[in-house]
N, C-alpha and C positions, 0 to 999 in steps of 0.2 A: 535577735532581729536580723543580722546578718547571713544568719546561719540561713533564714525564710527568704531571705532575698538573694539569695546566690540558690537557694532551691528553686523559686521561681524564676529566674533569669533560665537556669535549668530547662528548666520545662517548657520556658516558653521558644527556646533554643529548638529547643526536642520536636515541640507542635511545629514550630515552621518546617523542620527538615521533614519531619510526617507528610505534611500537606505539598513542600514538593516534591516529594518521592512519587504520591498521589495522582499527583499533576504529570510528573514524565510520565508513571504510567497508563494514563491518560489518552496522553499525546502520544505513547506508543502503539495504542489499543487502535487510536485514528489513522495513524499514519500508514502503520499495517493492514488497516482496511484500505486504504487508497491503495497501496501498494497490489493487495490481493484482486482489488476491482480494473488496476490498472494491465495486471496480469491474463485478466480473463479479456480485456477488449483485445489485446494485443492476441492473444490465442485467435479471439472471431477475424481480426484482420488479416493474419496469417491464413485462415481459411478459406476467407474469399481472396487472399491472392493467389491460391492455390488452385481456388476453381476458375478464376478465371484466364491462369496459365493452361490449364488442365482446354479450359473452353478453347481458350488460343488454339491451340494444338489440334482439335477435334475441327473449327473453322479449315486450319491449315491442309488439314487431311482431305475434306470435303473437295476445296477449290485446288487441290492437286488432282483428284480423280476425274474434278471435273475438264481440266485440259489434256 
């Protein structure tokens, strides 16, 4: 009887660390989606600051020629 209840403590030992291995990977799976979507806005932002240095500059150019 001891020998089934130390096999069961076992196990049940086992199932908990199973289901949070689970769970980090989980939370790994989400967190790396934030990160990857966080990535990609941070790319579009860098793009329109780029266009509109880029526009800056073309403004610049205009109202130089123009005096």
């Amino acid at each position: 009887m001891n020998k089934n209840a130390n096999k069961n403590i076992r196990n049940n030992k086992f199932n908990k660390n199973k289901l949070i291995i689970e769970d980090i990977s989980e939370n790994k799976k989400f967190l790396t989606n934030i990160y990857n979507n966080n990535q990609i806005e941070i790319k579009k932002v860098k793009q329109y600051l780029n266009s509109l240095n880029h526009n800056q500059k073309i403004i610049k150019e205009i109202i130089n020629e123009v005096k």
